[in-house]
N, C-alpha and C positions, 0 to 999 in steps of 0.2 A: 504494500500500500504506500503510494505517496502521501506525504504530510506537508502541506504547505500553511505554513505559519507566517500571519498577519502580525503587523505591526501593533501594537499599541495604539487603541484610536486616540486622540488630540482631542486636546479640550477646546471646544466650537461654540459658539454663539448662535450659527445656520438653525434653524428650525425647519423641521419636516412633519406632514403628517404621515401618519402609521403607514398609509397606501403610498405614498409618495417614497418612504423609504423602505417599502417591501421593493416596489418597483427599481430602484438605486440598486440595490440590493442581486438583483436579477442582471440587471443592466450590464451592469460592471465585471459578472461573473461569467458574460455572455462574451464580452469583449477579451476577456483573457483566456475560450477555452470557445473552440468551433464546437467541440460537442453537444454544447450546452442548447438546448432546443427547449420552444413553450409549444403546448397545445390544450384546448379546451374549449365548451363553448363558450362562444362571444369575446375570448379572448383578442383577438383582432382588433377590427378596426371599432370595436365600443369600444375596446380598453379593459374587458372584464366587469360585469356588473358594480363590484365595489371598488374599483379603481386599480386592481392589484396589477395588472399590464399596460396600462396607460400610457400610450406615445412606443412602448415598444415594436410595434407592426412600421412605425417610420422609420424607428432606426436600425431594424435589422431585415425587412423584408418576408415576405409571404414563404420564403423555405426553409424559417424558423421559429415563425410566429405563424401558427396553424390554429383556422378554425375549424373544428372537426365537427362531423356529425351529431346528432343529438343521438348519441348511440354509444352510451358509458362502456359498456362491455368490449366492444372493439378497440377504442381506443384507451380503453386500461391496459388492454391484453396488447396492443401496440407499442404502449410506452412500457412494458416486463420485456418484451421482445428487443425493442432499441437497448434499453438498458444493459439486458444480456450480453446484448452484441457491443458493446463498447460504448454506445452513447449515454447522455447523464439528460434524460427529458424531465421535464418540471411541468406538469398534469393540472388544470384545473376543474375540478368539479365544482358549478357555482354552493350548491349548499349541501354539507354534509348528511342532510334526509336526503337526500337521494343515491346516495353510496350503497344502497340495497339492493337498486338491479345490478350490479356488477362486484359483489362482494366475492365471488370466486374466483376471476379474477387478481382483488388485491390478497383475501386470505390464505387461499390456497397455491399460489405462485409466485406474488411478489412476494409477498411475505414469508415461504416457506424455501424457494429456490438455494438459498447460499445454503443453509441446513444441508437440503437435501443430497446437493452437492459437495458435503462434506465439508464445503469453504473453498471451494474450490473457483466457484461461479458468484459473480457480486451482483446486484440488479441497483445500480444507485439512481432510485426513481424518488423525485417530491414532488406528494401531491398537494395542494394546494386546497382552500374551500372554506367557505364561512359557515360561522357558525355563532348563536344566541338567538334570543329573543327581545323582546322590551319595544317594535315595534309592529304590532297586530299582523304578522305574516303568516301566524296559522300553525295548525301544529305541525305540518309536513315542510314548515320552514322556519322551524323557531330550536329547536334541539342543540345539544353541544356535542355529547355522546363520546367524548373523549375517552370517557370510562371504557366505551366499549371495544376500541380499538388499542388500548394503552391493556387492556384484558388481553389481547390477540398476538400472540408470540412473534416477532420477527420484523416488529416494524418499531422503529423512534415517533413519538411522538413531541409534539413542541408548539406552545400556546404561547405568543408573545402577548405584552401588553401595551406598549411604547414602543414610540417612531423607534430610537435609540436599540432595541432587543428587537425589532422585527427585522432591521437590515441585518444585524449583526448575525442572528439565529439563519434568519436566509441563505445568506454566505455560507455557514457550519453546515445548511442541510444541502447546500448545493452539493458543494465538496464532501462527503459523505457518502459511502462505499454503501450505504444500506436504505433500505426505502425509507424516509419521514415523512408522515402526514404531521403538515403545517398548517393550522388548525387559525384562524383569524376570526374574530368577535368583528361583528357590523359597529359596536361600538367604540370599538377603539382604532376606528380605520381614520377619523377625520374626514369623513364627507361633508360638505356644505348642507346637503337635501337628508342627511338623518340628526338626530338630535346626538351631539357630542359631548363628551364629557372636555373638561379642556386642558387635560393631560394627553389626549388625543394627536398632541403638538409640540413636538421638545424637540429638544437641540441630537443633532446627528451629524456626527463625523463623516470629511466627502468620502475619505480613503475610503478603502476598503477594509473591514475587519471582520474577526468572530469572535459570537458570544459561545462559549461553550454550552454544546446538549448536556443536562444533565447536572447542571450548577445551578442551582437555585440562587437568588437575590433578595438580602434583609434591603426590605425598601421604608422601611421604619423602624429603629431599633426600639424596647419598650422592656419592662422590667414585668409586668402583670400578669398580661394573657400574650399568648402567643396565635396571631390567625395564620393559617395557611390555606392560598387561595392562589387562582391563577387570573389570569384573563382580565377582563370587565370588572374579574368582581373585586381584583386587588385596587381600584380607584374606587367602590363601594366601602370597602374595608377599610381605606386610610379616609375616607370621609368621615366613618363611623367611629375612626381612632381620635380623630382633629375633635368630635363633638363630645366624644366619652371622656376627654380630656378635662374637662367642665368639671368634673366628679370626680378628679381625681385619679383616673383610672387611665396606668400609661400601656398602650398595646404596642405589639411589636408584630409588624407585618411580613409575612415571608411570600415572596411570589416566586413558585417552583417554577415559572419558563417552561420547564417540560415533564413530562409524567413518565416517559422514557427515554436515557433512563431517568431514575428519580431520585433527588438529593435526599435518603432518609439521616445522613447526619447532618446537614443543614438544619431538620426537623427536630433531633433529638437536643442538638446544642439548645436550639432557642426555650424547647420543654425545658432540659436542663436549667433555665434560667427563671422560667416564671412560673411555671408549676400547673400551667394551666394553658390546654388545647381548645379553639375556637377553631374548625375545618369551615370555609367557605366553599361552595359549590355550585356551578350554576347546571350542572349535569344531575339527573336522577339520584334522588337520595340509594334507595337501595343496591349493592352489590357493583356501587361505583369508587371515585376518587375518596370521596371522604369514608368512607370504612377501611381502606385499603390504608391513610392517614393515622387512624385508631387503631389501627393494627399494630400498625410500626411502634407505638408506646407502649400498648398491652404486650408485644414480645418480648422491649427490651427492657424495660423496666417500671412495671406499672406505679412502683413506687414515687416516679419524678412527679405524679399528677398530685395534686394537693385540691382537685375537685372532679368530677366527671369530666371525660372530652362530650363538648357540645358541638354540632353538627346544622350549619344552616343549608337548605339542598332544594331543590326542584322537590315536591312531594311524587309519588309514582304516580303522574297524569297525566298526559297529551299537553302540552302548553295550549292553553284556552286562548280565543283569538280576542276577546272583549277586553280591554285595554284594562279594566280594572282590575278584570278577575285573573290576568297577566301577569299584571303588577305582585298582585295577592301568590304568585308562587314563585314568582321571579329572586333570589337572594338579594334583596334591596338596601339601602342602608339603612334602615328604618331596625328591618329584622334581622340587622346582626347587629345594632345600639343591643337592640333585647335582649338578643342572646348571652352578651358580656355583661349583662346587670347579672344575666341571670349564672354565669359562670362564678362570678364575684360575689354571687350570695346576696 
């Protein structure tokens, strides 16, 4: 395996939004390595529904910037086959509910090929795709499901949350011998036409660099409770940390970047220190991210907890399309303020 090792990104003033520096990110990766190919729909000349290709069909032309079929299964099974064969395609599916008609495909081959091959044979495919809820898309377009693939043997998975970790993480997954699903919240892309949070927009280094898969980030240090959350919900959680602060009450925010693999001592250091787990989730409460969270304490030593771990999560329901009753299962900052009263007694 070659390793090609980034510099140290610079400390920058530039600001980018999330989709802007997914796109840098590509861009750049594209320019130093002919292999490097996009395909999906609408990637082209819309740019990608959330912006994640944008301008890229100008600057590299139609025999690398492909708009496929509405026909996942082929072109999953297209981009296992490039890959095999030497090339490094970067796949978009617009919204992770629909990675269902072609799950054999990524689970049974991308997924499974280097295994089976002993190590022999590498498939380094990212795929691409959104993923949350919070604006009335319905349940076949609101889901995270990271759980479920982060469950499935063979593949990296990787949630950024910031412009800054979505170019950086990009680069890592580009360069990366093994398939990653790149998992993006509609939230935290910075589009004009969806509602933003406005961390959505931070400073990003031009170079190029990476963020290591599988290194977690303390994006709040805190001495009380410790949250571990990814995504959207880590700018929910340091919302909910700025207000519980009021009471006294100092949180320490971990946002894992990726679920595979997964920083369980990043996890244990921060337990180690406050004695108390808050899991944030915006994925299905049961047999996902946060039990998997609750695990990692209860194996290695349930003594660090000095209260229950508490659990805020999707309840097990279809995301409801009614804005309110949305809102009502969505991990909001409202119900993780709660949660931490209620961890703190």
């Amino acid at each position: 395996m070659v390793i090609i090792k980034s510099p140290a990104p610079q400390v920058t003033t530039r600001k980018l939004t999330t989709a802007k520096a997914m796109v840098e990110g590509i861009s750049q990766e594209m320019e130093r390595d002919s292999s490097i190919f996009v395909m999906g729909e609408d990637v082209g000349a819309y740019g990608g529904i959330f912006s994640s290709t944008t301008g890229l069909l100008e600057k590299f032309g139609p025999s690398r910037i492909l708009d496929t079929p509405i026909s996942e299964t082929a072109f999953m099974g297209l981009a296992t086959g490039a890959a095999v064969e030497g090339m490094r395609p970067i796949v978009e599916l617009m919204f992770v509910d629909f990675f269902g008609v072609c799950m054999d495909q990524i689970y049974n081959h991308m997924a499974k090929i280097h295994y089976e091959s002993g190590g022999n044979v590498k498939v380094p495919v990212v795929l691409m795709t959104a993923v949350g809820g919070g604006y009335s898309d319905g349940a076949q377009h609101s889901q995270c499901l990271w759980g479920t693939f982060a469950h499935l043997p063979g593949m990296k998975v990787v949630i950024p949350s910031n412009p800054a970790d979505a170019k950086g993480l990009m680069i890592s997954a580009i360069r990366d011998d093994n398939p990653v699903l790149f998992m993006f919240h509609k939230g935290v892309m910075g589009l004009p036409w969806m509602a933003k949070n406005p961390r959505s927009i931070g400073p990003v280094p031009e170079e190029p660099y990476e963020v290591p898969i599988g290194k977690a980030s303390v994006v709040r240090s805190g001495s009380d409770v410790t949250i571990v959350t990814v995504s959207l919900s880590v700018h929910h959680a340091l919302d909910a940390a700025e207000d519980i602060a009021a009471y006294g009450i100092d949180c320490e925010v971990i946002d894992l970047r990726s679920l595979v693999p997964l920083d369980r001592a990043a996890i244990l250091d921060s337990v180690t220190k406050t004695g108390r787990l808050l899991v944030v989730d915006e994925d299905y409460l049961s047999f996902g991210m946060s039990g998997e969270i609750a695990a990692i304490i209860a194996e290695s030593d349930p003594r660090l907890l000095r209260a229950p771990v508490v659990r805020v999560a999707v309840p097990d329901v279809p995301i409801p399309y009614a804005r309110s009753l949305e809102y009502a299962v969505l991990p909001t900052k409202e119900r993780i303020v709660s949660a931490i009263k209620e961890i703190m007694g």
